[in-house]
C-alpha positions as CSV (number, residue, x, y, z in Angstrom):
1,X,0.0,0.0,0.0
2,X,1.5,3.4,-0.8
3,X,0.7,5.8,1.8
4,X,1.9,9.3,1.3
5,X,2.2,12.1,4.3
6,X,0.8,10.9,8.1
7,X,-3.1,9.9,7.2
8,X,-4.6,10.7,11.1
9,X,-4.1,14.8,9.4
10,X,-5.0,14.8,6.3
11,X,-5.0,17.7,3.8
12,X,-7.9,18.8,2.8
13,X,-8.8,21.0,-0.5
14,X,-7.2,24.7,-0.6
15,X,-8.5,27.3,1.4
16,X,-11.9,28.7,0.2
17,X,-11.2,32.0,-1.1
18,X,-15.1,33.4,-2.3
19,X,-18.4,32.4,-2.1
20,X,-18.6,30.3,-5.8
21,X,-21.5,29.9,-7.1
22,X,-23.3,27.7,-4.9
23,X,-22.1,29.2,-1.9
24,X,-19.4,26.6,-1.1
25,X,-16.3,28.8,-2.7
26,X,-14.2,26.9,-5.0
27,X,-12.6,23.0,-4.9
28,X,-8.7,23.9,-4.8
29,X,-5.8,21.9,-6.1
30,X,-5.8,18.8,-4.4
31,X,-3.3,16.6,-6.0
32,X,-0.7,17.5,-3.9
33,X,-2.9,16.1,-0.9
34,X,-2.2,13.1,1.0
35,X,-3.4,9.5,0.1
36,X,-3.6,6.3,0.2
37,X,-2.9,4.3,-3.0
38,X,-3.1,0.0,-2.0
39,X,-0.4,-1.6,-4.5
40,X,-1.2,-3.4,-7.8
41,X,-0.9,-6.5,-5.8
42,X,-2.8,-6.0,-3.3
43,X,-5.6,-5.0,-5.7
44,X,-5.5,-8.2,-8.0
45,X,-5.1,-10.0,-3.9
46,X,-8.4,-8.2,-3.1
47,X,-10.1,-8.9,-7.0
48,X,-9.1,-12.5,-6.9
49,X,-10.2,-13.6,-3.5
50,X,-13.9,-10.8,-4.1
51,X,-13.2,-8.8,-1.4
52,X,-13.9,-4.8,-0.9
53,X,-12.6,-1.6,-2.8
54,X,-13.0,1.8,-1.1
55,X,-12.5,5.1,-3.3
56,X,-12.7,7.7,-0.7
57,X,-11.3,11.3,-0.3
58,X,-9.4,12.8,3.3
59,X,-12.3,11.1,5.0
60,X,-11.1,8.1,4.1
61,X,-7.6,8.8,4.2
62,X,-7.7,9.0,8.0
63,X,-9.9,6.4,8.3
64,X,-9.7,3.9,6.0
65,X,-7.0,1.4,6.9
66,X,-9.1,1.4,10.2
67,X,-12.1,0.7,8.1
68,X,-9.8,-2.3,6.0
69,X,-9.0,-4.1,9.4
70,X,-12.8,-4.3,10.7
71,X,-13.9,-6.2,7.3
72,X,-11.1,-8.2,7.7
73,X,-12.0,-9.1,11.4
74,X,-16.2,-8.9,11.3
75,X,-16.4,-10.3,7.9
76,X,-12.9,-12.0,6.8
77,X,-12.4,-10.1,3.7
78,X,-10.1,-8.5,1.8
79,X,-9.5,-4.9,1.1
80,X,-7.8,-2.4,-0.9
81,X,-8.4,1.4,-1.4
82,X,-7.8,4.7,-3.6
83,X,-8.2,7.4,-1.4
84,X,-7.2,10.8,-2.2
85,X,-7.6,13.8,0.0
86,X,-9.5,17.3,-1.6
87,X,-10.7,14.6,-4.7
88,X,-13.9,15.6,-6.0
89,X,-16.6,12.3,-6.9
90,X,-15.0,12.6,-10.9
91,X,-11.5,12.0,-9.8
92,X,-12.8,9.2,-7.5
93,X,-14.5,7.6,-10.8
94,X,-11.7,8.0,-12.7
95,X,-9.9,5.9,-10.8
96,X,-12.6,3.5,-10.2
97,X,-12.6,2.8,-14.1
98,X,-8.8,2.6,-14.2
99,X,-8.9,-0.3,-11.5
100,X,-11.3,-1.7,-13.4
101,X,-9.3,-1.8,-16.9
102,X,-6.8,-2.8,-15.1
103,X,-7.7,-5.8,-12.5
104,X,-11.1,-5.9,-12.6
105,X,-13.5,-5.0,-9.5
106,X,-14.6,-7.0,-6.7
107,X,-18.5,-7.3,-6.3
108,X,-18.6,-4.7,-3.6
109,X,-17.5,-1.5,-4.0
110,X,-17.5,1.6,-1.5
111,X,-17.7,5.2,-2.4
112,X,-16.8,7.5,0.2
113,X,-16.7,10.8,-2.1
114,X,-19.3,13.5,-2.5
115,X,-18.1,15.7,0.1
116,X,-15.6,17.6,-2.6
117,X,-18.5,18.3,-4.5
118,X,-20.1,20.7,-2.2
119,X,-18.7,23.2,-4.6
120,X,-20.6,21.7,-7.7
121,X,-23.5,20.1,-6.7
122,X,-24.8,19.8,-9.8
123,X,-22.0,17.9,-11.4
124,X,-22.5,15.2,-9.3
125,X,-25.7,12.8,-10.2
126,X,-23.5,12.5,-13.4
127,X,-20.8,10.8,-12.0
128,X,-23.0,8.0,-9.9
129,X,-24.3,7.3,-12.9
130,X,-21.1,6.9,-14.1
131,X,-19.8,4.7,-11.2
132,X,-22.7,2.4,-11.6
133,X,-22.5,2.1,-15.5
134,X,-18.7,1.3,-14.9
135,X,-19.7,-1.5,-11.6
136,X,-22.4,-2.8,-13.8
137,X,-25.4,-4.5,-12.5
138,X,-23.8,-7.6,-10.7
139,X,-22.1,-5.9,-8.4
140,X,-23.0,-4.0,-5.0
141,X,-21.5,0.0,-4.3
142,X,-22.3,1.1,-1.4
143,X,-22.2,5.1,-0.9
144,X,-21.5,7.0,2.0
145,X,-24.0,10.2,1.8
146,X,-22.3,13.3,3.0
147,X,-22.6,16.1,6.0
148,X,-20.7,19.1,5.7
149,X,-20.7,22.4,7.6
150,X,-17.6,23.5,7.8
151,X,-17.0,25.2,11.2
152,X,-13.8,27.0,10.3
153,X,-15.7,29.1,7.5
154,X,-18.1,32.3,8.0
155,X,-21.9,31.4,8.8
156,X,-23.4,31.9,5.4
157,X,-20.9,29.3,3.9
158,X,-21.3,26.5,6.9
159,X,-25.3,27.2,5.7
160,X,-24.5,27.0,2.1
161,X,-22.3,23.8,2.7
162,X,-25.7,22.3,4.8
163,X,-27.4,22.9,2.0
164,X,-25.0,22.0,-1.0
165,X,-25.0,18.5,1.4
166,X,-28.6,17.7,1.2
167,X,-28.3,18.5,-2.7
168,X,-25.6,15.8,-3.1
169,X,-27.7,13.2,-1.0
170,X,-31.1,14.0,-3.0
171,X,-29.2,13.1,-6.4
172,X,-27.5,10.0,-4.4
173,X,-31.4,9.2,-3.2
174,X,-32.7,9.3,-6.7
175,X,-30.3,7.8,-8.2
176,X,-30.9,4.6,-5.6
177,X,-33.9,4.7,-7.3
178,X,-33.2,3.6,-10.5
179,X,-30.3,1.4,-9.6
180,X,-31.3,-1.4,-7.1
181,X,-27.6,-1.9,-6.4
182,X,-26.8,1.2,-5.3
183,X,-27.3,1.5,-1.3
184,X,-26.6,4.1,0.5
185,X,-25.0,4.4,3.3
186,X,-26.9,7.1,5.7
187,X,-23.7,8.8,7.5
188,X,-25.6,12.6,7.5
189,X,-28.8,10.7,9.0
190,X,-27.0,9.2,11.7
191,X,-25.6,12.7,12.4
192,X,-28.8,14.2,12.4
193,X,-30.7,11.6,14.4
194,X,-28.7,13.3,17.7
195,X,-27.8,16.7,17.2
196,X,-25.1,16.6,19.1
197,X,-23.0,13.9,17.1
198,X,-22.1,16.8,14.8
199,X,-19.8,17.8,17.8
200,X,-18.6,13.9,19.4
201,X,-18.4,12.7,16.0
202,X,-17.0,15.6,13.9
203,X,-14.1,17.8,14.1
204,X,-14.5,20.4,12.4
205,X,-18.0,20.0,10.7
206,X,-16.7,17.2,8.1
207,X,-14.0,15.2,9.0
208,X,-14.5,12.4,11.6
209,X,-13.0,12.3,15.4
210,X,-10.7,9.2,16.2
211,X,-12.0,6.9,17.6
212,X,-15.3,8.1,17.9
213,X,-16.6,9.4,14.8
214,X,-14.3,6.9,12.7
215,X,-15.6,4.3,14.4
216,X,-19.5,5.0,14.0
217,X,-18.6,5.7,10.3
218,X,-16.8,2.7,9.9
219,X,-19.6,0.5,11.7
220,X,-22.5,1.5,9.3
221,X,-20.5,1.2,6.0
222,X,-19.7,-2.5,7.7
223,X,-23.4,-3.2,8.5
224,X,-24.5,-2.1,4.8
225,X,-21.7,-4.9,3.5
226,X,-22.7,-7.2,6.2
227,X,-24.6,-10.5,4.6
228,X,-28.1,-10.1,5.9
């Protein structure tokens, strides 16, 4: 696994510098930022024996090798991941279709991206339909819907990131419409269902604590995969 810069702080996109258009400000360069690239073998290990891929962005950075080890321990699988911190959902696909020229994908797939696109919500229902044209029908992803309100910014952008969220998890909700393999996986509903998770379980309105909001994150994208 190639691991770049210390994962438990991950970079996140450049500092916002205006409003944008929706609110958010702009996505900055990001691919300076940290990640976490699993090796060529360890992907064809992971195709070969139909374990779990994870394309996440610095969410997933911090906390997916912690994420790797519970499926290996709950479920015995195995698990590789492309995470790249500040990546928007397109750069996430990308990759996803690379992998998949390249080894082939597992049936299960988890998307942890959609909290980059806060600063273009609209661009996003194209790239799950993207993402599940490239999985194709026999196979499972499993998407982690996004909450972001970023306490670091002025008021009127945490609103406007509030609100660019729940546009990003309607297109993910409609979208699990017309694909029934597409699940999502209700990270901003768990939030919401105790107010007061958005302080235990965030630090600083996106990114997870350790242990506590990496582990509650972690334990409902492992009860989505969980056989029933």
């Amino acid at each position: 696994m190639h691991l770049e810069a210390p994962a438990a702080h991950a970079k996140s996109a450049a500092p916002v510098v205006s409003s944008g258009t929706y609110g958010s400000g702009a996505l900055g360069s990001w691919q300076a930022n940290n990640r976490v690239i699993s090796s060529s073998a360890e992907v064809r290990h992971v195709v070969a024996t139909d374990g779990v891929v994870l394309f996440g962005d610095s969410i997933a950075v911090q906390d997916g090798a912690a994420l790797g080890r519970l499926l290996r321990q709950q479920l015995g699988t195995s698990f590789a991941q492309y995470s790249w911190a500040g990546q928007p959902t397109s750069a996430a696909v990308d990759a996803m279709a690379a992998w998949a020229r390249e080894y082939g994908l597992p049936r299960r797939i988890v998307m942890a991206v959609g909290t980059n696109d806060i600063f273009d919500p609209p661009a996003f229902a194209a790239q799950v339909e993207r993402a599940l044209r490239i999985a194709g029908p026999q196979r499972t992803v499993y998407w982690v819907d996004v909450q972001v309100s970023r306490t670091d910014e002025p008021p009127a952008v945490q609103v406007a990131d509030q609100r660019n969220s729940e546009w990003i998890n309607l297109q993910l909700a409609q979208a699990a419409l017309r694909h029934p393999n597409l699940r999502i996986v209700r990270w901003a509903e768990f939030l919401a269902a105790r107010p007061e998770r958005l302080h235990t379980d965030l630090r600083d309105g996106r990114h997870t604590t350790v242990p506590d909001g990496q582990n509650a994150r972690n334990a409902l994208i492992l009860q989505a995969i969980r056989p029933n």
